[in-house]
C-alpha positions in Angstrom: 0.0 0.0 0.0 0.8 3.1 -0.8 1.5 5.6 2.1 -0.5 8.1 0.9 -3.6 5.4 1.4 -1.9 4.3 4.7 -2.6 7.7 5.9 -5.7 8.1 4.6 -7.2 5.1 6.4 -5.2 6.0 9.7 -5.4 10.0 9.8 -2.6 12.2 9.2 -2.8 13.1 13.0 -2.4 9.8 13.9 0.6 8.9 11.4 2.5 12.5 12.3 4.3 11.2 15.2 5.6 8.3 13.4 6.6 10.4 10.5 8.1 13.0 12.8 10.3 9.9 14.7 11.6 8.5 11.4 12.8 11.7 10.4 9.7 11.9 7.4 10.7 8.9 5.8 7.4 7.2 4.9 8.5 3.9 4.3 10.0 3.0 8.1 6.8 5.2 9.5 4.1 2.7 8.1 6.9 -0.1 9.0 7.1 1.5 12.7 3.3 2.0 13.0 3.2 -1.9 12.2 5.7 -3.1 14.4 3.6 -0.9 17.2 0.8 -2.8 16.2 2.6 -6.3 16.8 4.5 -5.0 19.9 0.8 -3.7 21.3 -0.5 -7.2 20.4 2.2 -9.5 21.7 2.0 -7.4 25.2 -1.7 -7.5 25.5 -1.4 -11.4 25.0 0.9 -11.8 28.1 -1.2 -8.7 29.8 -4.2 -11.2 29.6 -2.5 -14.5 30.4 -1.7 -12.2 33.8 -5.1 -10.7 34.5 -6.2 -14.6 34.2 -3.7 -15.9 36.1 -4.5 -12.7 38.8 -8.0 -13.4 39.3 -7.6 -17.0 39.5 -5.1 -16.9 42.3 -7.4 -14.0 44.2 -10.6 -16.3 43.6 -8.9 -19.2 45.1 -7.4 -17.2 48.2 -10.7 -15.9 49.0 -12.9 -18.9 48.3 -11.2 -20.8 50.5 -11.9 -17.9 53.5 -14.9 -16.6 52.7 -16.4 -19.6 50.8 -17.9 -20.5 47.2 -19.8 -17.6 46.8 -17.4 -14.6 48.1 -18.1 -12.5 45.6 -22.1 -12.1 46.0 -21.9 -12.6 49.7 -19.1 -9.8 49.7 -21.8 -6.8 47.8 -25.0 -8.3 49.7 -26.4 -6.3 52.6 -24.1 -6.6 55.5 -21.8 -8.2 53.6 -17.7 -7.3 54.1 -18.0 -4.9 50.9 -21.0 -3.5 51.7 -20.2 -0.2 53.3 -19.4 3.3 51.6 -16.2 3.2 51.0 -16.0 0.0 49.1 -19.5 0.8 47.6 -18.0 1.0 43.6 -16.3 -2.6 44.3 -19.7 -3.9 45.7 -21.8 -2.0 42.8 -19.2 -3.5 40.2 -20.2 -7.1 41.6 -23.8 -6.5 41.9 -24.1 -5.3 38.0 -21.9 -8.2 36.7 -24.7 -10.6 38.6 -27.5 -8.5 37.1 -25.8 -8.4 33.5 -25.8 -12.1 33.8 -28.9 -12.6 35.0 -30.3 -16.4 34.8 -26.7 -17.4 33.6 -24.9 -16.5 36.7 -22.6 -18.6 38.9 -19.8 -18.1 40.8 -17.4 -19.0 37.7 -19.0 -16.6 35.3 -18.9 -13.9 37.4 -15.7 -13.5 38.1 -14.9 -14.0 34.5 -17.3 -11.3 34.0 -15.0 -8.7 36.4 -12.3 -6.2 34.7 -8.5 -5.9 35.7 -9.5 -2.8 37.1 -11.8 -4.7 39.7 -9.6 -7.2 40.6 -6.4 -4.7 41.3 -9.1 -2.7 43.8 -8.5 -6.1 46.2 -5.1 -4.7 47.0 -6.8 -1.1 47.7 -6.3 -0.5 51.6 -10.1 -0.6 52.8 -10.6 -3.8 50.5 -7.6 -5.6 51.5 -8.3 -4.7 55.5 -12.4 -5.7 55.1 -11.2 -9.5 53.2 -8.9 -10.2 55.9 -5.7 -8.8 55.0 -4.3 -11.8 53.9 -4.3 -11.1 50.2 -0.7 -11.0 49.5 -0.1 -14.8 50.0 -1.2 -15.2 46.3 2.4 -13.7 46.1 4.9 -16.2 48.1 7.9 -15.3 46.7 7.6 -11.2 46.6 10.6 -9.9 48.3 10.3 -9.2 52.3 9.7 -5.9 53.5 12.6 -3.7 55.0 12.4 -0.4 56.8 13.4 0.9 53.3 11.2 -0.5 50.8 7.5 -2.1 51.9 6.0 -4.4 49.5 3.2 -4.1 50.9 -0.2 -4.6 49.5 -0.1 -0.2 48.5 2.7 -1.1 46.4 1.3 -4.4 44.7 -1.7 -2.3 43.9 0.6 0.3 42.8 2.4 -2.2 40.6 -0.9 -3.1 39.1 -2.2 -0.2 38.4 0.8 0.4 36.1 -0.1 -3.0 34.2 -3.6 -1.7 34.2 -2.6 1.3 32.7 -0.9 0.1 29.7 -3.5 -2.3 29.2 -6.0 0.7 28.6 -3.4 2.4 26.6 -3.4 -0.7 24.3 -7.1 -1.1 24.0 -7.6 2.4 23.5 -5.2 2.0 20.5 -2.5 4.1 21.4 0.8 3.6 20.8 3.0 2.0 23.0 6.6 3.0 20.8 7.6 7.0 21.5 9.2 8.9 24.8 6.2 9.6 26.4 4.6 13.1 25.0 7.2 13.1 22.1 7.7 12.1 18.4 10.9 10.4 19.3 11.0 6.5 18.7 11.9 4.2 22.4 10.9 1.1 23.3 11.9 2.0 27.0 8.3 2.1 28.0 7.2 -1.7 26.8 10.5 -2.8 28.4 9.8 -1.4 31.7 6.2 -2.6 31.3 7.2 -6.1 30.4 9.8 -6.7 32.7 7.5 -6.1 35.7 5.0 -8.5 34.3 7.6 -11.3 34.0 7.9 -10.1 38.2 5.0 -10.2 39.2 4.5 -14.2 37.2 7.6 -14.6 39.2 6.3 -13.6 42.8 3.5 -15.5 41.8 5.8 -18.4 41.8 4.3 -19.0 37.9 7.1 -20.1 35.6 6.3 -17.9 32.9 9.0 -18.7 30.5 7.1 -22.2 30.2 3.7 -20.6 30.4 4.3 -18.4 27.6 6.5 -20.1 25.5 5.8 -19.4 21.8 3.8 -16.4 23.1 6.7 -13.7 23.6 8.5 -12.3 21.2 8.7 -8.9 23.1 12.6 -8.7 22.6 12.6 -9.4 19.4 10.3 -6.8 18.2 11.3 -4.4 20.7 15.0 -4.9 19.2 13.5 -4.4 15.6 12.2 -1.4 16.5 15.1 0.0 18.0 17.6 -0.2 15.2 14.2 0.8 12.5 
């Protein structure tokens, strides 16, 4: 394709920044815009085997505390979420149950629950209300020192980065410049990548064998740097 028809399609707003980062040269800026695209897609696939492998491990904590039905007990009246402060966890639950209606179990609704949702149980009135005993799922997350607490304030701080670039890549931005600035770096997707590899890790999940044939990360992130 021509880049002229590249542009059209994707907006000349859109392909500026790639232009401006390849110094005009049209031909690398449709080639960067592409390898964004597989960089974006490649990250989102490990972003998603973590959300699943997130939820899972808090589902399990928590069924075996609070029992088979945590979730629906946990936004019913007088249960541990229902209170104001946790009132946008409990409404989140309460719709997904509604949404699903006749279908629901247990299962299906916490399939039903965002990222978003499921990095709150690390927010301090959620964690203290479930028992503060979430950060088991974690076993091997370094110990705490008078200088550093990894705590559950900065797991959830930890997440919400992962949560972040998550939205950045559904909301189709690009995930291939200096923050704020036409100028090509893969600095970002490293940074982002190497702390989900960490927190697989502190999840004691061996995610070299879990997502083997899955990551090419390097490899495009190495293309891009010498485009």
């Amino acid at each position: 394709m021509k880049y002229s028809e590249f542009e059209n399609i994707m907006s000349t707003t859109r392909m500026g920044r790639y232009l401006a980062a390849c110094n005009n040269n049209s031909k690398r800026a449709m080639t960067l815009y592409r390898k964004n695209l597989q960089l974006s897609q490649e990250l989102f696939t490990i972003i998603s085997c973590f959300e699943i492998a997130l939820r899972n491990s808090i589902d399990q904590h928590y069924l075996t505390i609070h029992g088979n039905n945590w979730l629906r007990e946990a936004a019913s009246t007088g249960g541990m979420f229902d209170n104001q402060r946790c009132r946008l966890t409990a409404d989140n639950i309460n719709e997904a149950i509604q949404k699903l209606n006749a279908n629901y179990t247990h299962n299906k609704l916490v399939a039903e629950l965002g990222f978003g949702f499921w990095r709150y149980m690390f927010a301090p009135h959620q964690f203290l209300l479930a028992g503060q005993s979430l950060l088991a799922i974690f076993p091997a997350k370094p110990q705490s020192t008078p200088g550093m607490q990894y705590n559950a304030s900065f797991v959830f701080n930890q997440l919400s980065k992962v949560n972040n670039i998550r939205n950045r890549i559904a909301h189709h931005e690009p995930i291939c410049f200096i923050s704020g600035q036409p100028v090509k770096s893969t600095t970002y997707a490293r940074q982002h990548y190497t702390l989900l590899l960490q927190l697989f890790q502190w999840m004691t999940i061996d995610e070299g064998k879990l997502l083997y044939g899955l990551d090419h990360i390097n490899m495009i992130c190495n293309k891009i740097d010498t485009l």
